[in-house]
N, C-alpha and C positions, 0 to 999 in steps of 0.2 A: 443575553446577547441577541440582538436581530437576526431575524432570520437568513434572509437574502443576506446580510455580512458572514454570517456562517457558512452558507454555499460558497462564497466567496474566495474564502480563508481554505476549502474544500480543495477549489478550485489551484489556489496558489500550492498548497502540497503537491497534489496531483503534477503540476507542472513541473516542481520538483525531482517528485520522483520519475518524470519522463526524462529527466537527463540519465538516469544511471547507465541504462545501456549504452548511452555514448561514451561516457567516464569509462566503462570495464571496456569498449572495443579501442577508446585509446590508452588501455595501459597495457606494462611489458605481457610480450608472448607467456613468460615465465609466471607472470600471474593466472592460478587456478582460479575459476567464478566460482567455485565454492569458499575457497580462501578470501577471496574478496568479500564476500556474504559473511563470511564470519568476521574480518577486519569491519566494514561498515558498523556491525553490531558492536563488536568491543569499540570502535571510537565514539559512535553514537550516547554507547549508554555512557561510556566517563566522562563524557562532555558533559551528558544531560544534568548526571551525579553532581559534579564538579558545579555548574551553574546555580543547583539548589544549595549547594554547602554556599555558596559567594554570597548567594541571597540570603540566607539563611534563612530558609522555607522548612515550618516546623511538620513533623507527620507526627499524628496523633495514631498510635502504634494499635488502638483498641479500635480507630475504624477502620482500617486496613480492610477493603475486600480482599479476604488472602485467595478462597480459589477464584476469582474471575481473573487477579493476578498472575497468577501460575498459569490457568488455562490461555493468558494472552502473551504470558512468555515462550510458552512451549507453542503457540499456534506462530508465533514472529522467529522462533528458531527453527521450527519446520518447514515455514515460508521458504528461507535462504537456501537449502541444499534441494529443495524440490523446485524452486525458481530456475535457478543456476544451472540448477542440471537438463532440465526439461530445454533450456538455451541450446544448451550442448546440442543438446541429440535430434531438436526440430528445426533450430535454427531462433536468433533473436527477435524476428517479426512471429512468426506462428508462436512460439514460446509464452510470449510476450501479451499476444492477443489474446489466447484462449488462458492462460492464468487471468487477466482483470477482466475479458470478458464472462469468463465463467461466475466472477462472484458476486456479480449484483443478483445475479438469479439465487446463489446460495443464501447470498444475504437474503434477500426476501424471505426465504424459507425459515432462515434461522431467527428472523425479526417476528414472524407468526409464532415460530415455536414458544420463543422466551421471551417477549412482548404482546402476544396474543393480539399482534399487529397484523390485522387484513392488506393487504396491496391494492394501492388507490389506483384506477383507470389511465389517472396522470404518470404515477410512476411506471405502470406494466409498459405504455406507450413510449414514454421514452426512455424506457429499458432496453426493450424489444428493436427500436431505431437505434439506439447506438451498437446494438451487439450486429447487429446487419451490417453498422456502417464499420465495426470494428472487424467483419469477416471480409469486405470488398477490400481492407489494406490489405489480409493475409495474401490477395491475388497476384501472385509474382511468379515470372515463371520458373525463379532458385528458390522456390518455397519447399523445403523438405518435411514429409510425414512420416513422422514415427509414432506407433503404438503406443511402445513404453513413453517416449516423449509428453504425449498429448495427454496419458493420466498422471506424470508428476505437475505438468501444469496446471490440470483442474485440480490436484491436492493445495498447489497454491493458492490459487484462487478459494477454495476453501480456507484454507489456514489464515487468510488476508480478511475472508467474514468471518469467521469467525474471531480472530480477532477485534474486528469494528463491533459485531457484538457486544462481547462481554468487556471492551473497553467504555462502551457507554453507561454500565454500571461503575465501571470504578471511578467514572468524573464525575459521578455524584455523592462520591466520598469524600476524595482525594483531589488536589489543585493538578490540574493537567499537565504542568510540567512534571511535578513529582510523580504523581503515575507513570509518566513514560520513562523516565528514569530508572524507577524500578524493575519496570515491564523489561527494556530493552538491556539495563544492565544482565537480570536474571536471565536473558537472551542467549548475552553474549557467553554465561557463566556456560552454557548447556554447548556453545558450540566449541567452546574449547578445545577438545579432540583433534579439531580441526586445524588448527596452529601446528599440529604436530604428523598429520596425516600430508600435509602437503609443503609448498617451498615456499617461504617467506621470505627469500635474501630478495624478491624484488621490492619489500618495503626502504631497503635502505638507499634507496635512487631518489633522486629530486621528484620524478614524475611517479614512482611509487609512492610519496608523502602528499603528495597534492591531490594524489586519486583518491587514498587514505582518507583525508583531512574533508574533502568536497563531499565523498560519498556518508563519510561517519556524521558533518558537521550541518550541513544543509539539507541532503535527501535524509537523515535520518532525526534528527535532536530536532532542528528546525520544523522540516516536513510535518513530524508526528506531534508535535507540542501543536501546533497551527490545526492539526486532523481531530485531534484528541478535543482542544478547547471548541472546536465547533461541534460535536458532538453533542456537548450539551446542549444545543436546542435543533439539532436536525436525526431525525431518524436516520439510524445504522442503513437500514435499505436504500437509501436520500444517497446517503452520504457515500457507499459503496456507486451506486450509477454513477455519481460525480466524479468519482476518481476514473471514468472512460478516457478523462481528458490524459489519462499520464498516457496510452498508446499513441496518442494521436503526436503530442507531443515529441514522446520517442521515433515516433514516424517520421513528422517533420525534421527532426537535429537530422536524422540518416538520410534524408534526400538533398539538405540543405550544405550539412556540414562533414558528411559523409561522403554525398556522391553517391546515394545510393538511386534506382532507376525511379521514376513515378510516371504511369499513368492512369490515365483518362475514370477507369474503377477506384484508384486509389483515390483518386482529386473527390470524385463521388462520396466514397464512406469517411472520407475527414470531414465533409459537408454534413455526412447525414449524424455523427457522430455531434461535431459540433451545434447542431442543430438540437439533436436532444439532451444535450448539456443547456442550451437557450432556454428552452420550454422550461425544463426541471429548477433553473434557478429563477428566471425572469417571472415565471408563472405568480398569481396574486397569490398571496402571503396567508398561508395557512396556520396558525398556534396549535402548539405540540398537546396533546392530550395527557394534560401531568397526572391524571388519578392513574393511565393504563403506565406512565415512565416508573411511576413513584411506589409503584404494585411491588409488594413484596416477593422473591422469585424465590419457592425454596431451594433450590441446589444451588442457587447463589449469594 
């Protein structure tokens, strides 16, 4: 696949995934955001499941990357209760900001470790400019800081690279739909508990099914099939900075369709964010170096 098309398809997830926070502020009080983190994932993964049975899309059971598997099930079911909660306790802008701002940096780290991938001048720059322009949104003056808050979001932000990681090994197995199918159903299997730790009677509401269905069918099945298939020709570090676009996004719905305040710093870091989204994708068209992708990894 082209490159620049892959940033692209990067760019359309991220977008994506910048609705959720508006979808969980407009659903019932009654809805816990951990409970929702877990519904996303169980509608997600049965869609995905369901879509590959229709298709009848074959998995060849002997190439299964099983641990990159497991380790991107458990780093997507850890995501949701360390996302959600970090919400809670910082508030949905800071929460928000420092989970996806933290993991392009992780990623980088994790793409040297298990790609033996250096960080190009291009990347660290407009890295380092979106995470600036991602810290001028935090600037609100009902911005709350919490301790504990602030390290379950960098665990997200973690669990979210490492995921992108070791999903770019399994799309070189596996058809990217059917990988996240699996990824996300095993997801949903681990958060289970969770069904039962908090209140579900608001799924039976019209606007609890639509919250359901938008966050499982579009931010999740959609989103990660479109993340997943551009993977194969963008580096996990690429593709982690690209996804800066889901804050901005979320920013925008919350002063747009929210009502939430914006100035004059904010207008700023959606500029400088957007700007290092431009450079990263627009920039002249670099090929992937397939001896260092195609490298044998042994704990993978």
């Amino acid at each position: 696949m082209n490159t620049s098309l892959s940033k692209m398809l990067i760019l359309c997830a991220a977008v994506l995934w910048g609705t959720t926070g508006t979808a969980q502020a407009l659903a019932s009080a009654e809805a816990h955001s951990v409970a929702i983190g877990a519904v996303r994932l169980a509608v997600g993964g049965l869609s995905l499941l369901a879509a590959c049975l229709i298709q009848r899309k074959n998995v060849d059971l002997r190439c299964l990357p099983i641990l990159p598997l497991a380790v991107a099930a458990a780093s997507m079911a850890a995501y949701q209760p360390l996302f959600f909660s970090a919400v809670i306790k910082t508030g949905v802008a800071v929460g928000t900001m420092v989970a996806i701002g933290s993991a392009p940096l992780l990623s980088g780290v994790l793409d040297y470790i298990v790609y033996r991938k250096k960080p190009t001048k291009k990347w660290l720059l407009a890295t380092f400019t979106g995470i600036i322009g991602c810290c001028c949104l935090l600037l609100k003056k009902d911005s709350q800081i919490d301790v504990i808050g602030l390290g379950m979001a960098i665990g997200a932000g973690a669990s979210f690279a490492c995921y992108t990681t070791v999903n770019k090994k399994i799309v070189q197995h596996v058809d990217p739909q059917v990988g996240a199918s699996l990824v996300f159903t095993a997801a949903a299997v681990l958060l289970i508990p969770c069904w039962f730790m908090y209140d579900m009677s608001w799924l039976v509401s019209l606007n609890g099914i639509g919250i359901a269905l938008h966050l499982g069918i579009l931010t999740t099945a959609l989103a990660y099939v479109l993340f997943s298939t551009a993977l194969k020709s963008v580096h996990a570090s690429t593709a982690v900075t690209l996804s800066l676009a889901e804050p901005v996004t979320a920013f925008l719905l919350g002063v747009f369709l929210l009502g939430e305040s914006l100035t004059l710093v904010n207008i700023c870091g959606a500029a400088l964010v957007f700007a290092s989204l431009a450079f990263l994708t627009y920039s002249p068209k670099s090929s992937l170096n397939q001896e260092v992708l195609n490298k044998k990894i042994p704990f993978l």
